[in-house]
BATOR-958231 format. One record per residue (C-alpha): residue in three letters; z, y, x; residue number from 1. Coordinates in Angstrom, 3 decimals. Each point is the difference from the previous one (the first is absolute). Example, Ala and Ser with C-alpha at 12.3 -4.5 7.8 and 13.67 -1.06 7.14 Angstrom:
<bakols>
+-----+----------+----------+----------+-----+
: res :       c3 :       c2 :       c1 :   n :
+-----+----------+----------+----------+-----+
: ALA :    7.800 :   -4.500 :   12.300 :   1 :
: SER :   -0.660 :    3.440 :    1.370 :   2 :
+-----+----------+----------+----------+-----+
</bakols>
This chain:
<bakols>
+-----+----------+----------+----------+-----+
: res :       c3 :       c2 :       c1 :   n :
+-----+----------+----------+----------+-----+
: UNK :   77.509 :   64.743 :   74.627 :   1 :
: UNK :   -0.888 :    3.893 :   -0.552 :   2 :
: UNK :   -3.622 :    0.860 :    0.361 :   3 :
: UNK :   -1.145 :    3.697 :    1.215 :   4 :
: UNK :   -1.167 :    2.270 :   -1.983 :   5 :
: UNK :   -3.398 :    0.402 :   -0.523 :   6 :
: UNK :   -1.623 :    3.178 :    1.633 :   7 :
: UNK :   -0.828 :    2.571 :   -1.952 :   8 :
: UNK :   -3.894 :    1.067 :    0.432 :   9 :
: UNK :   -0.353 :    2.680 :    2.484 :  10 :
: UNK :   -0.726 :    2.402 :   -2.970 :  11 :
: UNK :    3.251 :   -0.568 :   -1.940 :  12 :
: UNK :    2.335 :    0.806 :    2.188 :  13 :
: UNK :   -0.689 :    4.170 :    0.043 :  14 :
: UNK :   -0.795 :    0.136 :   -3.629 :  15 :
: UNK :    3.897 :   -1.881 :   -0.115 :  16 :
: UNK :    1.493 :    2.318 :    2.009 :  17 :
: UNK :   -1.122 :    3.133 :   -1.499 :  18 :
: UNK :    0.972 :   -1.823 :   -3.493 :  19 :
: UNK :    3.292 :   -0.695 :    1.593 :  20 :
: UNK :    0.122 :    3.998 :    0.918 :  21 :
: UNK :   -0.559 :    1.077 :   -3.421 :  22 :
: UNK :    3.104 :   -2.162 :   -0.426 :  23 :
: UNK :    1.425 :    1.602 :    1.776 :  24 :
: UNK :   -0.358 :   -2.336 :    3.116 :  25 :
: UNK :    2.426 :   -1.686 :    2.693 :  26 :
: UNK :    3.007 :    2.723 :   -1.138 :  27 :
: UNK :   -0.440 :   -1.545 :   -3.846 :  28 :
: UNK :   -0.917 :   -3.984 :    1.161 :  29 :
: UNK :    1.766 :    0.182 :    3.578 :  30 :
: UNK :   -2.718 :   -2.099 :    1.338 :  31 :
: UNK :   -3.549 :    0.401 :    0.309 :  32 :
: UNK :   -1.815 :   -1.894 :   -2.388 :  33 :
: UNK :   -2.838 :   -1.632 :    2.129 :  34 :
: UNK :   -1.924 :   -2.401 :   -2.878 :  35 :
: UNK :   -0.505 :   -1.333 :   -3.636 :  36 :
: UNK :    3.158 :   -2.236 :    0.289 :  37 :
: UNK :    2.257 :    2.636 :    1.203 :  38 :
: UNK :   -1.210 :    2.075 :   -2.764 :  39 :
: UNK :    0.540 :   -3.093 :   -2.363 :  40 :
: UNK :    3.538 :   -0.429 :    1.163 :  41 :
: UNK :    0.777 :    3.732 :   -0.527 :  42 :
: UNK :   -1.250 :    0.294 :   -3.381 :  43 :
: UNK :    1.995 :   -3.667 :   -0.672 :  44 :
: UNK :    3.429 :    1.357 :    1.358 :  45 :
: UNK :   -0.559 :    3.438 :   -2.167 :  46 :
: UNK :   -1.165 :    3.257 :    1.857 :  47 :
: UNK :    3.180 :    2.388 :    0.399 :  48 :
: UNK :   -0.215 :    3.388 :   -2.077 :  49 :
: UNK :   -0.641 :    1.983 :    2.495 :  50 :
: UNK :   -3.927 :   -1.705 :    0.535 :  51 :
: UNK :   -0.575 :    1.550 :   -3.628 :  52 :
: UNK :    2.185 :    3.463 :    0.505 :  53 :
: UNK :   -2.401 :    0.092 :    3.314 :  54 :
: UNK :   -3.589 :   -0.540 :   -2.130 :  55 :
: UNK :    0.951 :    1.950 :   -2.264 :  56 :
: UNK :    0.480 :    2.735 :    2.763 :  57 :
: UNK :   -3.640 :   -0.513 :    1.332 :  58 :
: UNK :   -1.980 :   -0.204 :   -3.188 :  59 :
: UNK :   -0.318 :    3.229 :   -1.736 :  60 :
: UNK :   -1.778 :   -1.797 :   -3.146 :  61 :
: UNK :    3.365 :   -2.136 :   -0.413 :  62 :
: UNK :    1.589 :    3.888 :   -0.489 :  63 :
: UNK :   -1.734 :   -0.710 :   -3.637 :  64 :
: UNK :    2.783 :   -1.688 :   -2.510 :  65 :
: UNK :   -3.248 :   -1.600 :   -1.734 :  66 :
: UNK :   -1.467 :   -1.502 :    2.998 :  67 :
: UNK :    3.072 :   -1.402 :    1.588 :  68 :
: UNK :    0.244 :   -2.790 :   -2.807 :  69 :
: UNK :   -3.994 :   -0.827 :    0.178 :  70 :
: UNK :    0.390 :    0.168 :    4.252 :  71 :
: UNK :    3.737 :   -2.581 :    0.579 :  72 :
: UNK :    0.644 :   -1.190 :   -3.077 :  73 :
: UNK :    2.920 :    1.822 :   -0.578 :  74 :
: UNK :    1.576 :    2.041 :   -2.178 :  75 :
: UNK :    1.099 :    3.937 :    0.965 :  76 :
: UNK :    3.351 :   -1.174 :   -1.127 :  77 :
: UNK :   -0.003 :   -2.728 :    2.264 :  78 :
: UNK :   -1.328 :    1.826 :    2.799 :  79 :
: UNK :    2.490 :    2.751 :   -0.632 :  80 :
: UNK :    2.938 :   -2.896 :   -0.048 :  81 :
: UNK :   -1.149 :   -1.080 :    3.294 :  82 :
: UNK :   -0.141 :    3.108 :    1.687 :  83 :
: UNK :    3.810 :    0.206 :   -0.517 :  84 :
: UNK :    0.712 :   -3.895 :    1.715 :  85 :
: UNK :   -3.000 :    0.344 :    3.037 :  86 :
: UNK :    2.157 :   -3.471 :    1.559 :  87 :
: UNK :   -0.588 :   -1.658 :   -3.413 :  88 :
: UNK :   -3.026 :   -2.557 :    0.315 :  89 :
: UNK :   -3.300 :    0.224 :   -2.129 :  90 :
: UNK :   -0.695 :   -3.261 :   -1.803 :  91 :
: UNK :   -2.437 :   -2.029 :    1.623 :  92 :
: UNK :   -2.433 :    1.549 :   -3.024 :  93 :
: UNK :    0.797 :    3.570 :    0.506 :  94 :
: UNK :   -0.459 :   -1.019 :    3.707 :  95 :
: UNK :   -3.097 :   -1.309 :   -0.409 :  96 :
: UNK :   -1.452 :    2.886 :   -2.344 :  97 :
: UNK :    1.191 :    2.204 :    2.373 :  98 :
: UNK :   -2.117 :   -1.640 :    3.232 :  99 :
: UNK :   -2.838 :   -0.528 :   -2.159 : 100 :
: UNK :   -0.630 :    3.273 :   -0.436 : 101 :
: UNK :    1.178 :    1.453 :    3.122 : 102 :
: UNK :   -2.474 :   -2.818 :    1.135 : 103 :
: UNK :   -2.933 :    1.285 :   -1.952 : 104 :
: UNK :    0.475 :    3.563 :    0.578 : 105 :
: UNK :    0.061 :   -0.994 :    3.854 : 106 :
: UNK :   -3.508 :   -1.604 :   -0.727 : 107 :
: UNK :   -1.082 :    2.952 :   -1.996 : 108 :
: UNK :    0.802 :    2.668 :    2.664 : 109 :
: UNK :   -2.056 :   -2.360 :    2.925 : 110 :
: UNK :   -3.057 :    0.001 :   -2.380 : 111 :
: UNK :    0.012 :    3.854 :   -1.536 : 112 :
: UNK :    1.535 :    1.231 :    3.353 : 113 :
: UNK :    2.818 :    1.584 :   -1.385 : 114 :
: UNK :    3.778 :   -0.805 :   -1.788 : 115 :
: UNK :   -1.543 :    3.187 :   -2.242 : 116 :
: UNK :   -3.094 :   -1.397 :   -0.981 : 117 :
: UNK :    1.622 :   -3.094 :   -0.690 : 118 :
: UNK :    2.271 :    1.242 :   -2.102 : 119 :
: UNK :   -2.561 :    2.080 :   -1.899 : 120 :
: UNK :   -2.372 :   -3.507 :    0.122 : 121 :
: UNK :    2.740 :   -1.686 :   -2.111 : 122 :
: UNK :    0.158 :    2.002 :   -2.625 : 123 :
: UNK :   -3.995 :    0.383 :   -0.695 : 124 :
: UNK :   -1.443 :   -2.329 :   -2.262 : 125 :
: UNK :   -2.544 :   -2.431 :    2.418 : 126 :
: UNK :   -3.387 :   -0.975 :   -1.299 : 127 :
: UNK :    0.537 :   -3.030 :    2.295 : 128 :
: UNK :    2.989 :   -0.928 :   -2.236 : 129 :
: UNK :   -1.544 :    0.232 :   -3.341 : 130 :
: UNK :    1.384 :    4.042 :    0.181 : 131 :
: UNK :    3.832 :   -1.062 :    0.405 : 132 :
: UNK :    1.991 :    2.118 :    2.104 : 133 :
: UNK :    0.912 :   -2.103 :    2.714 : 134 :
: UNK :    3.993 :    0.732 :   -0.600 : 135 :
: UNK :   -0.486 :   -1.358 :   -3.414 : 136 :
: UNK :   -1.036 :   -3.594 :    1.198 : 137 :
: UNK :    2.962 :   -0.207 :    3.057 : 138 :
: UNK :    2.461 :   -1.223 :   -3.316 : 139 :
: UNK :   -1.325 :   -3.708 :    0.484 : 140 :
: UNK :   -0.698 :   -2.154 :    2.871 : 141 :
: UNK :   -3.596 :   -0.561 :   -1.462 : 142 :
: UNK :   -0.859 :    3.781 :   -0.291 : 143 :
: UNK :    1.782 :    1.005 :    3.725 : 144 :
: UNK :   -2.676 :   -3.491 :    1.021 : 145 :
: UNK :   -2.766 :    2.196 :   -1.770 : 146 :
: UNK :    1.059 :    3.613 :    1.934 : 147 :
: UNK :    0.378 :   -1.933 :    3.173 : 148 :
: UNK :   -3.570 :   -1.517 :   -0.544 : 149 :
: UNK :   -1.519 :    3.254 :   -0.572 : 150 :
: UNK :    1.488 :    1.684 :    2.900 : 151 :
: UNK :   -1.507 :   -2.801 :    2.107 : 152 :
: UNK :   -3.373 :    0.761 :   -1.740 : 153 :
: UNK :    0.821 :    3.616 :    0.537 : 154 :
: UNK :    0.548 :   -0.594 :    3.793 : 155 :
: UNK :   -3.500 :   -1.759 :    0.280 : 156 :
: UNK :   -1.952 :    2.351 :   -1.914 : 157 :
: UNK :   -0.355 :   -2.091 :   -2.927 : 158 :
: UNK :    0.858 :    2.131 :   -3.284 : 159 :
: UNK :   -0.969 :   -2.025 :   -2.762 : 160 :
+-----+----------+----------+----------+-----+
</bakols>
């Protein structure tokens, strides 16, 4: 017996889709990714080259050799290596760096009203994150939890 999928909440489903854009969208995933699970599955089968190739396109601070390691997890090496196979498949790791902070950047730009003041918002330290710079925390699941919180806090008007 298959059971449906459960609905994403009303708010998910843009901040997925513009995640999915950064992506590079339905021409990188050839289907629109409409909530968690899809995401799940995507990041489980390995997110083809071209999702990266297509961030990496749309985020000037990811320009930075430096920052691109602390942002995906990934080598410039690596990066550069994929760039030459876009068909080749992240692992489900790289795949799953790679939404998370496509994912967070998304959040970031709704908050600070801009992909620019995001971008400059990640690389400030944060009092509310005991003066990290939010990039430096997106390396674990723990410290993307932490960013995530504070943008929430952020969003509400709650700064400390």
């Amino acid at each position: 017996m298959r059971h449906a999928a459960p609905h994403p909440a009303p708010e998910e489903q843009p901040r997925i889709r513009r995640t999915a854009d950064l992506l590079g969208g339905m021409r990188v995933f050839h289907r629109r990714l409409a909530g968690p699970l899809d995401v799940h599955h995507a990041i489980s089968r390995g997110f083809p080259a071209r999702a990266l190739t297509s961030l990496l396109s749309k985020v000037g601070l990811l320009r930075k050799q430096d920052l691109l390691e602390h942002a995906v997890g990934m080598s410039v090496r690596t990066v550069q290596r994929l760039k030459k196979t876009p068909n080749r498949s992240l692992s489900a790791e790289q795949s799953g760096r790679t939404w998370q902070f496509a994912e967070v950047l998304t959040k970031a730009t709704e908050v600070l009203g801009s992909q620019e003041d995001a971008e400059e918002w990640l690389l400030k330290p944060a009092i509310g994150l005991d003066r990290q710079r939010p990039l430096d925390l997106l390396g674990t699941p723990a410290g993307a939890k932490l960013v995530e919180e504070y943008l929430g806090r952020l969003e509400y008007g709650v700064y400390a």
